[in-house]
N, C-alpha and C positions, 0 to 999 in steps of 0.2 A: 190158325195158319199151321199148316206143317210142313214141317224143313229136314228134306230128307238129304242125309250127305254122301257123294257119289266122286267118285276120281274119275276123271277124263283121260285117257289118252295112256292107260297104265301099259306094262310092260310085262311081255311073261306075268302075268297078273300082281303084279306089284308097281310103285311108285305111280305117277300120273300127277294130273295138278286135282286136287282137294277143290269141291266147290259143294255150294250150294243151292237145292231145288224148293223154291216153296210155291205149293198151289195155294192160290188163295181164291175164294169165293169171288170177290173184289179186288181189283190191285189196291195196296194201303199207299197214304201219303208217301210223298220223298222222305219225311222226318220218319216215318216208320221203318219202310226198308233200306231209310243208311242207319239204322240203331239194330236193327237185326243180321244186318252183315256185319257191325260191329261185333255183334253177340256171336256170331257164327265161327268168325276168326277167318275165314277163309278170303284168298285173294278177288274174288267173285261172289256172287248169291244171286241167282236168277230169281227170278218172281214173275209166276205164270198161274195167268186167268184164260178162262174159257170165253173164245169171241167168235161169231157165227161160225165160218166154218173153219176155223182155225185158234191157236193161243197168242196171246198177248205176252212176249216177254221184256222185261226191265232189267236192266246188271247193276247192280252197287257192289263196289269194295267198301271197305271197311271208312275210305274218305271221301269219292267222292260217285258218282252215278256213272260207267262206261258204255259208250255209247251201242257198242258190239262187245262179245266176248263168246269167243270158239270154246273157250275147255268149257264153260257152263252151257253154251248151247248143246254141244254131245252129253255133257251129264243130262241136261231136260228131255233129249230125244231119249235119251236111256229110260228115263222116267216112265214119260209118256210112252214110251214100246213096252215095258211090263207092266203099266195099265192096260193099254188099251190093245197091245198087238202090236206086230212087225208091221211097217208101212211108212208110206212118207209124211211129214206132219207139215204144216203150214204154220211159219212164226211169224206176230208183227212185232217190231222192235222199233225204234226211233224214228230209223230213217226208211222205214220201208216194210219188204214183206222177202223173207228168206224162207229154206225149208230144213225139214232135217230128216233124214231117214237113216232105221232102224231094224236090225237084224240080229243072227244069233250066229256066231263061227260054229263050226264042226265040235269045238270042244263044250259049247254052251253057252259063253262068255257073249257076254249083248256089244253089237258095235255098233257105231252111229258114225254117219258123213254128211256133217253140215254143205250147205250151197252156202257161199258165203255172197255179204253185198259186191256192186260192182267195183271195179279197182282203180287206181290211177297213182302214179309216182310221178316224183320229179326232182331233179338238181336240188341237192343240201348246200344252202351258201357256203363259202370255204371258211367265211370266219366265222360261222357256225359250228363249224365239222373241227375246227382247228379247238374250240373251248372244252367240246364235249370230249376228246379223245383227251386231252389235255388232263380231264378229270380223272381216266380211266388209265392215267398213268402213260398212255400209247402214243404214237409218233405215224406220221403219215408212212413210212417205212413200213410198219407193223399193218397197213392195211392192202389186199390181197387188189393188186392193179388192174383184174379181171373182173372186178363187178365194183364197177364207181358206187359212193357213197349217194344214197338217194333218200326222198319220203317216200315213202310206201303207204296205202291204201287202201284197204280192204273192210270196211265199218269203223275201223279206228285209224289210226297215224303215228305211223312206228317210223324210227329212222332205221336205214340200213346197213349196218359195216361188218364187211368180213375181211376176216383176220388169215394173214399169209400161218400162221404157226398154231397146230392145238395147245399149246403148250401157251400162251398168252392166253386162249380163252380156258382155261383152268385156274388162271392166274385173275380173274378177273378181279376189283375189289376197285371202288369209287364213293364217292363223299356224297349219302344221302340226300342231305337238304341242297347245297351248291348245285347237285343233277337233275332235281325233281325242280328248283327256281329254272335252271335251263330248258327244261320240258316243258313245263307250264308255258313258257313263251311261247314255244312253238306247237302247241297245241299236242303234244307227243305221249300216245297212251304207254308203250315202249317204247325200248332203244334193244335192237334185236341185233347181236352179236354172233356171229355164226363163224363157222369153219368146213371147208368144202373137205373130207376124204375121199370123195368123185364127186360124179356128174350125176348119182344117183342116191346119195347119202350125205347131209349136212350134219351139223353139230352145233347144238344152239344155247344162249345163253339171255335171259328178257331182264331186265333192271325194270321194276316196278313200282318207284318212288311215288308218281302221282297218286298212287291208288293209294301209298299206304302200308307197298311191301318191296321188301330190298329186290327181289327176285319172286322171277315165276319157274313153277318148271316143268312147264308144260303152254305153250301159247299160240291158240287155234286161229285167234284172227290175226296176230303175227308170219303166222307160217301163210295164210291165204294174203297177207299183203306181198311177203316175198315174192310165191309162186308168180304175182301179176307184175311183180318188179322184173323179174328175173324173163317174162315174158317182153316184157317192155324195152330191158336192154339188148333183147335179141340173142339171150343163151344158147349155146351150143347142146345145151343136152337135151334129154326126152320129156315127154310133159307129165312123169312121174317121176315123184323123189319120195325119201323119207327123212326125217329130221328126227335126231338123239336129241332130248333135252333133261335137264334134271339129272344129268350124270352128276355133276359136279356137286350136287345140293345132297345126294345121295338117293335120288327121287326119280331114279330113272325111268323115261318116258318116249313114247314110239307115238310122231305124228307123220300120218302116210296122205301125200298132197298129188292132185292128180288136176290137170287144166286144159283148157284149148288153146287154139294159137289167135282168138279173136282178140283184137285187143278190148280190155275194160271189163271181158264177160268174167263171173261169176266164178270162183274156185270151189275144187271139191276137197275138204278136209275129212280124213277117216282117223278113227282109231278106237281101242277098246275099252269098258269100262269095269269099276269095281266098285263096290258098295263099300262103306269105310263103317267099321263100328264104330261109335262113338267111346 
């Protein structure tokens, strides 16, 4: 098995979320690649086999199997484009079949923009949304009245809260295990924390307890559940943004979201990659 390690979504060519690509001949047991993402370190590791006319990919974190995950899918499309060429690729994954295509900017730099799965959000109970923020230090005050608290859906299930002030998602800090028992209930791969500077640039922050890591920074099927939330609620702005994430981590990261107005269809996630020495 070889496991090459690839940053998703980096920035001015630096920071991005850290993942990992392994082709394998075969896909290996569950007990294999959750012991090699352990090894890896990384908040993801895809595992990608050759399937008629497309690849087979699988995510493990370091605890437990993700059902989707965007910054490893753009690192695989990365992969697969300086093997095989620029083009689009065909991924099967749990619940289906996504794609990913692959190209090179002006400067060199390989980029990739996942199709993500279809979307769907919906109302967060209030005594739900009242425990989690509760954790996170925050008060219904501190959350921004323009975009209700919601699940979001995009391959995984994120909760949604943005924050009226950048200055509280700076601030962010919450009780590992206490937040990861609350997710777990709710089936919740993150808890996506964002801050609106317009209508064309968010700022984001993912808690990644379930997986096994405090924080992500960088999160590709986070940002593609937003885009179909943000569709859902009937936002006023354009069907492109970009989201800053990993500032705060010191890992600063550029993911650029583009959608239509159908409801449930499929997100475009872009952004750039970088090869990480070991």
């Amino acid at each position: 098995m070889e496991v090459l390690r690839i940053a998703a979504f980096s920035y001015n060519h630096q920071g991005g979320n850290p993942a990992g690509v392994a082709f394998c001949d075969e896909m290996p047991t569950e007990k294999e690649m959750l012991e090699t993402a352990k090894q890896v370190g990384y908040s993801e590791t895809a595992f990608v086999t050759k399937v008629n006319d497309g690849w087979r990919v699988r995510y493990f974190a370091p605890e437990i199997e993700v059902p989707f995950c965007g910054h490893a899918t753009i690192a695989s499309g990365a992969a697969l484009g300086e093997r095989f060429g620029e083009g689009i690729y065909k991924l099967f994954i749990n619940q289906g079949e996504i794609s990913v295509s692959v190209s090179k900017s002006e400067t060199g730099n390989v980029i990739a923009t996942l199709r993500s799965p279809r979307t769907w959000s919906e109302t967060a109970p209030q005594h739900y949304v009242d425990k989690i923020i509760r954790e996170f230090d925050l008060s219904i005050e501190d959350l921004d009245a323009n975009y209700p608290v919601r699940f979001a859906f995009a391959g995984a299930k994120h909760l949604i809260l943005v924050l009226k002030e950048r200055k509280k998602l700076a601030d962010m800090s919450y009780s590992f295990v206490r937040v990861k028992d609350l997710m777990q209930a709710e089936g919740l791969v993150t808890i996506d924390l964002l801050w609106a500077e317009s209508t064309w640039l968010f700022h984001s922050r993912n808690p990644f307890p379930t997986g096994g890591v405090y924080e992500d920074p960088a999160t590709g099927a986070a940002a593609a559940a937003f885009a179909g939330y943000l569709r859902d609620i009937h936002w006023r702005g354009g069907n492109r943004f970009d989201i800053l994430q990993g500032e705060d981590m010191g890992c600063p990261s550029r993911l650029s979201v583009q959608f239509t107005n159908q409801i449930g269809e499929s997100i475009q996630v872009s952004g750039e990659t970088r090869h990480i020495s070991e």
